[in-house]
C-alpha positions in Angstrom: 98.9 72.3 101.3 99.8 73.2 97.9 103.3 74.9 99.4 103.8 71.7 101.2 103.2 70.4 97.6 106.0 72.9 96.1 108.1 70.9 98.5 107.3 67.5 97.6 106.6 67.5 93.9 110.1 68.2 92.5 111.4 65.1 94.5 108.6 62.9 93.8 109.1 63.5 90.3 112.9 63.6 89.6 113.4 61.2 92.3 111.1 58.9 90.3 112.6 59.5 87.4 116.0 59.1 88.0 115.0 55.8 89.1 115.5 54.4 85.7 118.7 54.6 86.4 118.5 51.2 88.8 116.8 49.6 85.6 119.7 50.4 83.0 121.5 48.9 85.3 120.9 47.1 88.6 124.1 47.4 90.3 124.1 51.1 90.9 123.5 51.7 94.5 120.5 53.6 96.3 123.4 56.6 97.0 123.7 57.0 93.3 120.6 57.7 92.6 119.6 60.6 95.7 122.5 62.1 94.2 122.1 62.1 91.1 117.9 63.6 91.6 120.0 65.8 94.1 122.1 67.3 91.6 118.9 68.0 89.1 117.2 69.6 91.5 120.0 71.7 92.5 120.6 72.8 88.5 116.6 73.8 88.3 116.5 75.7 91.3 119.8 77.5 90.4 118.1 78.4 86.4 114.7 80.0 88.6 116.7 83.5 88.6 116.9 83.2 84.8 113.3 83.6 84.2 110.8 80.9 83.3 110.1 83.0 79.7 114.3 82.2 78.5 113.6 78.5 79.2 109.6 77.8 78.3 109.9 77.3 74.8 111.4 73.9 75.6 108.6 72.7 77.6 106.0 71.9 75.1 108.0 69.8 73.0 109.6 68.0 75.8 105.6 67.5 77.2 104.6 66.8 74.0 107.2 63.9 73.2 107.0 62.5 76.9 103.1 61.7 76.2 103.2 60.4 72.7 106.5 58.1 73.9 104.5 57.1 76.9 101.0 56.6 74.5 103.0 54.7 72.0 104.7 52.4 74.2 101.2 51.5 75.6 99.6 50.9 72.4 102.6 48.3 72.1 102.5 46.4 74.8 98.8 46.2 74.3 99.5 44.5 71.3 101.9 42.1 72.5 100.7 41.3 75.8 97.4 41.7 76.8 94.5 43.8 75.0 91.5 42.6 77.3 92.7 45.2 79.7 91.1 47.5 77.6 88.2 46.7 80.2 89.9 49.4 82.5 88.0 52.6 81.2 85.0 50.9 82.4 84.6 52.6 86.0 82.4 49.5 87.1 85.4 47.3 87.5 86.4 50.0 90.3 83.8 49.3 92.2 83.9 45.4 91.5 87.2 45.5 93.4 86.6 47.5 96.2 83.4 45.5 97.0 85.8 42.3 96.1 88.4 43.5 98.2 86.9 45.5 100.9 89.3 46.9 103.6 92.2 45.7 101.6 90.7 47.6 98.7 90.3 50.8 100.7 94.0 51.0 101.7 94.7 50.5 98.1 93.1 53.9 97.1 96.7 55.7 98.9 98.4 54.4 96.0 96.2 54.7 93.7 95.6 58.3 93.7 99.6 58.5 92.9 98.0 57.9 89.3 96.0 61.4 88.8 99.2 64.0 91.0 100.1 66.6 89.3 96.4 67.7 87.9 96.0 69.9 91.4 98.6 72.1 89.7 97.3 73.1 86.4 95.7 75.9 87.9 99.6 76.8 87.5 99.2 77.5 83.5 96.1 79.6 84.4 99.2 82.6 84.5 99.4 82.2 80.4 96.8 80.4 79.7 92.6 80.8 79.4 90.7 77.9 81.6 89.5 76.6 78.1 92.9 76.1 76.5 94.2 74.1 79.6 90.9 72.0 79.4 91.0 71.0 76.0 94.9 70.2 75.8 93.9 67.9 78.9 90.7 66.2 77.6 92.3 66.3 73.6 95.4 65.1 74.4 97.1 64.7 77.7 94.4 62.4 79.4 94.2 60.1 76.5 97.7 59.8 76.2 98.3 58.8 80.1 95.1 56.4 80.0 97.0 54.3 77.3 100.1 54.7 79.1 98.5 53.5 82.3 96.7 50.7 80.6 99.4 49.7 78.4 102.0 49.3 81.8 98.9 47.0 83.3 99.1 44.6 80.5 102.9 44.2 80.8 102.4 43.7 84.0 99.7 41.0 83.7 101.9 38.9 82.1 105.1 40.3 83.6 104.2 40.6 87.7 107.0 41.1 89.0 108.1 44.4 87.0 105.6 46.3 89.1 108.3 47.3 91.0 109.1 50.4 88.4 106.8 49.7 85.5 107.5 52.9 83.6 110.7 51.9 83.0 110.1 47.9 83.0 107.4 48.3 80.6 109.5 50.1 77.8 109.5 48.0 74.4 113.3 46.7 73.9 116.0 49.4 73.0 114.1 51.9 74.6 115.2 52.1 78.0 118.0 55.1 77.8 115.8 57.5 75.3 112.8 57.2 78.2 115.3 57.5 80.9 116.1 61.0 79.3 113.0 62.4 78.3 111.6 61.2 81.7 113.8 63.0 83.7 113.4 66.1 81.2 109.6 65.7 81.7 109.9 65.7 85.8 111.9 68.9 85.3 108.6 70.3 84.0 106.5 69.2 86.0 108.5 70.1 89.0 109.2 74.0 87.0 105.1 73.9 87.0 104.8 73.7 91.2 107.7 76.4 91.7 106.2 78.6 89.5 102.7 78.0 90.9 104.4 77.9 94.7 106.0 81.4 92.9 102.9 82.8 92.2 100.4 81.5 95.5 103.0 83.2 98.0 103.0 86.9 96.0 99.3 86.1 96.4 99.3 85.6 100.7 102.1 88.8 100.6 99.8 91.1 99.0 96.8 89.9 101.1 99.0 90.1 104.3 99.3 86.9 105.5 103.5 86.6 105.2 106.0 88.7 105.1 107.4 90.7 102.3 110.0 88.7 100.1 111.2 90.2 97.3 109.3 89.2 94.0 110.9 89.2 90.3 108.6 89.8 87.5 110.6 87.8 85.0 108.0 88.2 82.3 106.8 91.6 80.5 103.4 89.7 79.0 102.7 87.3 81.9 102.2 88.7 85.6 102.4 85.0 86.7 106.2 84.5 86.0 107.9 85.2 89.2 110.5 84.7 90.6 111.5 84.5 94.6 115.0 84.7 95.9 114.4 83.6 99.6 111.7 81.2 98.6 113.5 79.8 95.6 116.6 78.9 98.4 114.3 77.4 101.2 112.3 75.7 98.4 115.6 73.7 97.0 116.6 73.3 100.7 113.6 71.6 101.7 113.0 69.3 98.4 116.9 68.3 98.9 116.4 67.4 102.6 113.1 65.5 101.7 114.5 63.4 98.7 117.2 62.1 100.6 115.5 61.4 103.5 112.9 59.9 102.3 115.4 58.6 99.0 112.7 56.4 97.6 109.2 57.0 95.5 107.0 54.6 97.7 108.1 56.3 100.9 107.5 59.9 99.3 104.7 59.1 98.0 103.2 58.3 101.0 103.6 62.1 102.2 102.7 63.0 98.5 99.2 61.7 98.6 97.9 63.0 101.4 99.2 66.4 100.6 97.5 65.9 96.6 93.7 64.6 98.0 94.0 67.7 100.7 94.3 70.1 98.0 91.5 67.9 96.1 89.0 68.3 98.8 89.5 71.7 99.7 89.2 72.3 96.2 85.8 70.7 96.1 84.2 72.2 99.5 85.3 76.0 98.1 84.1 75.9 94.4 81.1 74.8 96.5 80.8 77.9 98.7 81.8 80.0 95.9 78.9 78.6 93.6 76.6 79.6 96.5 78.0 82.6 97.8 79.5 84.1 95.0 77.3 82.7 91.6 74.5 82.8 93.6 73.5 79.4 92.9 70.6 77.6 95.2 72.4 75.5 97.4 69.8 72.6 96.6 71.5 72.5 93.1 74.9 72.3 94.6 74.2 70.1 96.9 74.4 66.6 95.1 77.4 67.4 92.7 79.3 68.5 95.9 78.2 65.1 98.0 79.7 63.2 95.0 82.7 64.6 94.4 83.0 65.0 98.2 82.5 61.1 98.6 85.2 60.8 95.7 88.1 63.0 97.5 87.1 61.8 100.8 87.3 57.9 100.0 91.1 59.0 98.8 91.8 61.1 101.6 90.8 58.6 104.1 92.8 56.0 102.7 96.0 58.2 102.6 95.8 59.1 106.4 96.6 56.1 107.2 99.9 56.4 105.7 100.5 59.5 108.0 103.2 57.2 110.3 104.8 56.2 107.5 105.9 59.8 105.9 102.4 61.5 105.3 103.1 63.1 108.4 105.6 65.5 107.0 102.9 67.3 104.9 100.7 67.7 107.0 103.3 69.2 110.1 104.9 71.3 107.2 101.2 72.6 106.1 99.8 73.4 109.8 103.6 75.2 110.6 103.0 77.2 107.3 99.2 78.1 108.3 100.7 78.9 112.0 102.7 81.3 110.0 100.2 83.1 107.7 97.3 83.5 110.2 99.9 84.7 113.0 100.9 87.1 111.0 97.3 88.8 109.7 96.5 88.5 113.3 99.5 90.9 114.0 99.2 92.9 111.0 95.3 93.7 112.2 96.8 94.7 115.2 99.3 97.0 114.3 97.0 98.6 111.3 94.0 99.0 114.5 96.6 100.8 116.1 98.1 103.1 113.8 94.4 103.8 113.2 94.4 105.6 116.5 96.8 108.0 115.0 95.1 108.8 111.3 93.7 112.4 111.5 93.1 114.8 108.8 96.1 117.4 108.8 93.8 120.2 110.7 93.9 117.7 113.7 97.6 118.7 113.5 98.2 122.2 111.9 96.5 125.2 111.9 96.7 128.7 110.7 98.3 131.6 113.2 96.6 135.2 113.0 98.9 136.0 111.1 98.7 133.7 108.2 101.2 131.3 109.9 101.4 127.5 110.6 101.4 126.7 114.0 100.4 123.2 115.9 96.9 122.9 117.1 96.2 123.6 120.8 96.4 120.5 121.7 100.0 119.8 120.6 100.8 122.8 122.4 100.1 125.1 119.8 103.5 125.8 118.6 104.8 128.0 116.0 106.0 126.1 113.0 109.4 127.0 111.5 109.9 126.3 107.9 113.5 124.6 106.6 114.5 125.3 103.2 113.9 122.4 100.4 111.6 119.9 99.0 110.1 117.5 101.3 108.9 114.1 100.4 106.8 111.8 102.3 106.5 108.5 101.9 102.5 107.6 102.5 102.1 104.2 103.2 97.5 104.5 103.1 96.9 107.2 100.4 94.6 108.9 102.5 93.9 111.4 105.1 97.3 112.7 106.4 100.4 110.2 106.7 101.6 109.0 110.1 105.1 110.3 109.1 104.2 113.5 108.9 102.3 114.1 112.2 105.0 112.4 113.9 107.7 114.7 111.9 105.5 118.0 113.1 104.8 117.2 116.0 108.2 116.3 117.2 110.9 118.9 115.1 107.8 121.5 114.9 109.3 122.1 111.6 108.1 121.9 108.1 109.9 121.8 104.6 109.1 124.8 102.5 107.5 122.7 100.0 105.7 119.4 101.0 104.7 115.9 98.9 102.5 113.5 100.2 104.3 110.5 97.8 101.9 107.2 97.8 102.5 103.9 95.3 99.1 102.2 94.2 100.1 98.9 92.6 97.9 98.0 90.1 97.9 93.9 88.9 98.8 95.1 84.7 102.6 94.8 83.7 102.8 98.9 83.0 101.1 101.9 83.1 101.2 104.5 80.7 103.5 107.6 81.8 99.9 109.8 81.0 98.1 107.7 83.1 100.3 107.1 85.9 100.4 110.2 88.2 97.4 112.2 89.8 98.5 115.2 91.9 96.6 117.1 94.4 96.5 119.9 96.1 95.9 120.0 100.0 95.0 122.5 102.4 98.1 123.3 103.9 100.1 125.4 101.9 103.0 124.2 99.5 101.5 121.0 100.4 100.3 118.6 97.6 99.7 115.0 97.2 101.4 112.7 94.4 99.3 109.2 94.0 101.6 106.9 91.4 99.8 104.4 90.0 102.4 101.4 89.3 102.2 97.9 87.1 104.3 95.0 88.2 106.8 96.0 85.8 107.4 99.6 86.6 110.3 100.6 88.0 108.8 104.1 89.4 111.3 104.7 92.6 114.3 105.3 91.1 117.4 107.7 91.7 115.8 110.4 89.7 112.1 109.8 91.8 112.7 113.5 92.9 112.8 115.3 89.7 109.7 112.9 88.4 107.9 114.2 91.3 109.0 117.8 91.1 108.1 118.0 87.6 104.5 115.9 87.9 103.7 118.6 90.8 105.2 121.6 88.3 103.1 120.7 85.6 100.1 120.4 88.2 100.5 123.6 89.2 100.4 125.3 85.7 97.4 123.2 84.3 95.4 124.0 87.5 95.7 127.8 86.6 95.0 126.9 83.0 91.8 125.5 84.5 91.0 128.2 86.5 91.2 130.6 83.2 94.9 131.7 84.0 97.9 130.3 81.5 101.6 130.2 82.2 103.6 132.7 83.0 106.8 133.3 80.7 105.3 133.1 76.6 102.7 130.8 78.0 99.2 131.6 75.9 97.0 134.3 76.9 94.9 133.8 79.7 90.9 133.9 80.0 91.2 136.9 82.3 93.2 139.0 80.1 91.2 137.9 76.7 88.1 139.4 79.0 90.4 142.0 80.0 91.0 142.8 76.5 87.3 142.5 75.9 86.2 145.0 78.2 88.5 147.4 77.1 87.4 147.2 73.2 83.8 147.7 74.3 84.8 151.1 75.8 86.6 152.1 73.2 83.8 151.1 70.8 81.0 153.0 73.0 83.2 156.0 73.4 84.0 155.9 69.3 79.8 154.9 68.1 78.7 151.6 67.8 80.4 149.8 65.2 79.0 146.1 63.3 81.3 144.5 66.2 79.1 145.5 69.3 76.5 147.2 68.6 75.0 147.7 72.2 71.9 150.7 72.5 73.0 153.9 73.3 70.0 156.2 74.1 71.5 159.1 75.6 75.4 160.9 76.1 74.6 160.3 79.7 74.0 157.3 79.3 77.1 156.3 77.3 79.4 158.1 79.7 77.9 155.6 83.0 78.9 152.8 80.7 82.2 154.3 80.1 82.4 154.7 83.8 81.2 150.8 84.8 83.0 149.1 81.7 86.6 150.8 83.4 85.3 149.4 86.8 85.5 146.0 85.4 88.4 146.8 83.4 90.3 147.6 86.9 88.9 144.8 88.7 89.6 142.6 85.7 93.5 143.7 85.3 93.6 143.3 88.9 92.6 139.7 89.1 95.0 138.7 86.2 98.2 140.5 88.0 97.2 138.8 91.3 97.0 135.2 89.8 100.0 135.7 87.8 102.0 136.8 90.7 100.2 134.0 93.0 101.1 131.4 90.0 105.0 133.1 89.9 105.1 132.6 93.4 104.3 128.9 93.4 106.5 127.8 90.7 109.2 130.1 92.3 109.0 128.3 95.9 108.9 124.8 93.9 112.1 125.3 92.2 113.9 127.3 94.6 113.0 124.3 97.3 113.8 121.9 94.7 116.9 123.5 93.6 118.2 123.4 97.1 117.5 120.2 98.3 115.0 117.4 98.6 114.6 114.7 101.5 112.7 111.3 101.3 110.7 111.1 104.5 110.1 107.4 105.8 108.5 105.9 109.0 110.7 103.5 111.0 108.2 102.6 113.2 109.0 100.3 116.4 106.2 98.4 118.0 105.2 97.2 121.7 103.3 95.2 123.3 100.6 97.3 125.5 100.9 96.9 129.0 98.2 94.6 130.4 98.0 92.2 127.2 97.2 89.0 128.5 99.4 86.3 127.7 97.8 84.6 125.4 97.6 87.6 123.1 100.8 88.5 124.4 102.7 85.4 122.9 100.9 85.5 119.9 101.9 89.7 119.4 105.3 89.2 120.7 105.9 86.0 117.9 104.5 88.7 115.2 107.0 91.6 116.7 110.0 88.8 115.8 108.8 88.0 113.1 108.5 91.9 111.7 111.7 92.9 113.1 113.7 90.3 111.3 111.9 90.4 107.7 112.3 93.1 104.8 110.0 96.0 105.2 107.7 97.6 102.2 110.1 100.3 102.2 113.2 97.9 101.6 111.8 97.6 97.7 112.0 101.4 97.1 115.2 101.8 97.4 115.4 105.7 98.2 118.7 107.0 97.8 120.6 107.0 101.2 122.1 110.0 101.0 118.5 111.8 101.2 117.1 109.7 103.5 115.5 110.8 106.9 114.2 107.7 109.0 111.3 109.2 111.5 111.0 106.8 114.2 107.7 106.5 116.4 106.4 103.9 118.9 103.2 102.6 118.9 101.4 100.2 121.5 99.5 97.2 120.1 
């Protein structure tokens, strides 16, 4: 509902704005003006790509002098006309005229809930904004000023009735008109710049939690994660708000469709804070009760009145909501599906590989059992869950029975902070097979981590793994790296036999009691001193060896390694299910893939395609 709202706010409010127009003057045409809200919207949706940061710091002032006009203008006209409506902010005179007015009263609610749009999307400034500061600019400042707006256009109009036709504009004091034509239409700009952003922000929301498709997503902003910016939904956004105002090319008609779409949002809004109080605050429901039944009674008095404007437009919002439902439960009903499936296929790598007799990688008996020949380079795989052993790589095993001499296991864990620190952002592993390590990047929204050079980041991350885990282990680097805790001890050793061989000195001064007695020392201190020496030759050559094979694989030449996997539909699948899974498969096949944003360099890219039934 609040997409369908992205839809219908930048209409409502340009359209309505632009209105004015037909105030100044009269003779311009119906045509005029859809093309002239037409043309705004066009300009605002073309700016989205700029960023909402280059353009924001005109917002507030424009805001800012739209209420104040709009409270001013009402403190006039309650001076000139008619100050006794002041009796409005009494909430009994509601009630007076529904019970007055009964059925005729109830159908009057549609319209009147045209009077509080727009609050459904402050949740909008909650991207740069804390809940408190967006409550008190409302209660300080933006409520008062709309309640004297509101007030101040009923006492025109109760002694002007027929300017109820456009009161905003009627209701201006003289020599007005233009400057609240202007910063009218400036203000709709904003408010319809509030929905995109928020429409923006609610569909990288539903991506990540895989209900729709990946669209590309701009992070415009380096402080505020809710700045975004969508190509393809910026485009079918404009297309449908275009399509809508000049279909529908009037307020009243709009605002039919508007309505509805605002009091679902309303009472959705009400029923969920609700089950979160209980669920998630852990608040007796008998506590929640009675706030929920009011506020419930509220929204659904408004809501029930607006229905019955569904044949005459609010049928649009509600046909554009259920299609866009359709669309985000069909496709985390086929994304459960395929994930249940490639389950099926997620075994740790000894399911896969094992170790020949003679030290060599071979397939496991029940892949036939296949020697494993080794190609020359740095292999990287792209791993899509983090975990256990990548579907790419059992299918690239299993079927070329072939390994790169030096393996990655590459996996992206976004992270919802704008960067991570370049300390902070890698953790390597090492994994059973041989020359086989895994690389987990930790990414903010405004990293840019797969980049031309992702190989060399990767080569060195796994490098400088490989020389603090022997640092660790009491070994240092190789080449004028410091000395290493097996050769200090080394070292150690070989003083103390010196120093029993020479007397005791103030050094060590360990009890000798006998000649015999210092000679089996002697004899014990150089079996250590061997063993020790030994230890420190084999872990440097072990240590040599591994930074060897990662350079000289490096060196030669590195691949990216990416699934392209093709889906079916399992034989047997009743229909039903069938449909549903072969609307999902159409739907996959003809949207950008995950691996679509990483933009591996083409010229090192392997594609490693694999079927799977769902």
């Amino acid at each position: 509902m609040v997409l369908a709202d992205g839809v219908l706010t930048p209409a409502q409010s340009v359209l309505g704005a632009v209105q004015g127009i037909s105030v100044v003057s009269p003779a311009i045409s119906k045509g005029v003006v859809v093309g002239v809200t037409d043309a705004i919207l066009v300009i605002l949706f073309v700016i989205q790509p700029l960023g909402i940061s280059k353009i924001t710091f005109l917002f507030a002032p424009v805001i800012i002098i739209w209420l104040l006009s709009n409270a001013a203008f009402g403190i006039y006209n309650l001076a000139i006309y008619d100050a006794s409506v002041f009796k409005a902010f009494n909430p009994g005179f509601a009630f007076e005229y529904l019970i007055r007015h009964k059925e005729e009263g109830w159908h009057a609610l549609g319209g009147v809930l045209l009077s509080f749009t727009g609050v459904e999307a402050l949740f909008a400034d909650l991207g740069a904004f804390s809940a408190r500061a967006v409550r008190l600019s409302w209660l300080s400042f933006c409520l008062p000023c709309l309640l004297l707006t509101y007030i101040g256009q009923a006492a025109y109009i109760s002694v002007n009735p027929e300017a109820y036709s456009n009161p905003v504009y009627n209701a201006c004091p003289p020599g007005t008109l233009i400057y609240s034509l202007v910063i009218g239409i400036l203000a709709a700009i904003v408010a319809s710049q509030a929905i995109i952003t928020a429409s923006f922000q609610l569909l990288s929301q539903v991506m990540k939690l895989s209900y729709f498709p990946q669209f590309k997503v701009v992070h415009t902003s380096k402080t505020f994660h809710g700045q975004l910016y969508m190509p393809m939904a910026n485009w079918l956004l404009m297309i449908g708000t275009i399509i809508i105002a000049s279909v529908f090319n009037n307020t009243t008609s709009l605002g039919n469709a508007y309505g509805v779409c605002v009091m679902f949002v309303t009472f959705f809004d009400t029923s969920m804070v609700s089950l979160a109080a209980i669920f998630v605050w852990k608040i007796p429901p008998y506590y929640v009760a009675l706030p929920w039944l009011i506020f419930a009674c509220m929204d659904g008095a408004f809501l029930s009145s607006a229905l019955t404007k569904v044949p005459q437009g609010a049928w649009f919002t509600i046909t554009l909501a259920i299609v866009l439902a359709s669309v985000f439960l069909l496709w985390r009903y086929g994304k459960e599906q395929q994930w249940s499936a490639e389950a099926d296929d997620r075994f740790p790598t000894s399911h896969f590989v094992a170790k020949s007799s003679d030290g060599s990688l071979k397939l496991t008996e029940r892949y036939g059992g296949t020697s494993l020949s080794t190609t020359r380079g740095l292999g990287i795989y792209f791993d899509k869950a983090g975990e256990t052993t990548p579907i790419v790589f059992s299918n690239f095993v299993i079927k070329l029975t072939s390994i790169p001499e030096v393996m990655v296991f590459f996996h992206l864990r976004p992270l919802e902070v704008p960067s991570i620190s370049a300390e902070e952002r890698y953790t390597v592993s090492k994994l059973s097979i041989p020359n086989c390590y895994r690389v987990v990047a930790r990414v903010g929204y405004n990293d840019e981590v797969v980049t031309p050079d992702l190989a060399s980041v990767i080569y060195e991350q796994v490098r400088k793994f490989i020389i603090e885990r022997d640092g660790e282990n009491g070994h240092g680097p190789v080449d004028g790296a410091p000395t290493s805790r097996v050769s200090t001890d080394s070292r150690r050793l070989r003083r103390r036999s010196v120093a029993i061989e020479d007397g005791p000195d103030e050094a060590d001064t360990a009890p000798v009691s006998s000649a015999s007695s210092v000679k089996v020392t002697n004899v014990a201190t150089d079996v250590l001193y061997a063993k020790a020496q030994a230890a420190e030759e084999g872990t440097v050559v072990a240590l040599n060896a591994d930074l060897t094979l990662l350079d000289e694989a490096y060196g030669h030449k590195v691949l990216y390694i990416v699934g392209k996997e093709q889906m079916k539909i399992k034989p047997g699948t009743n229909w039903v299910r069938g449909t549903l899974l072969s609307m999902f498969l159409w739907l996959r096949d003809n949207t950008r893939t995950k691996i679509a944003n990483l933009k591996v360099p083409t010229d090192n890219l392997v594609e490693v395609g694999f079927l799977k039934e769902i």
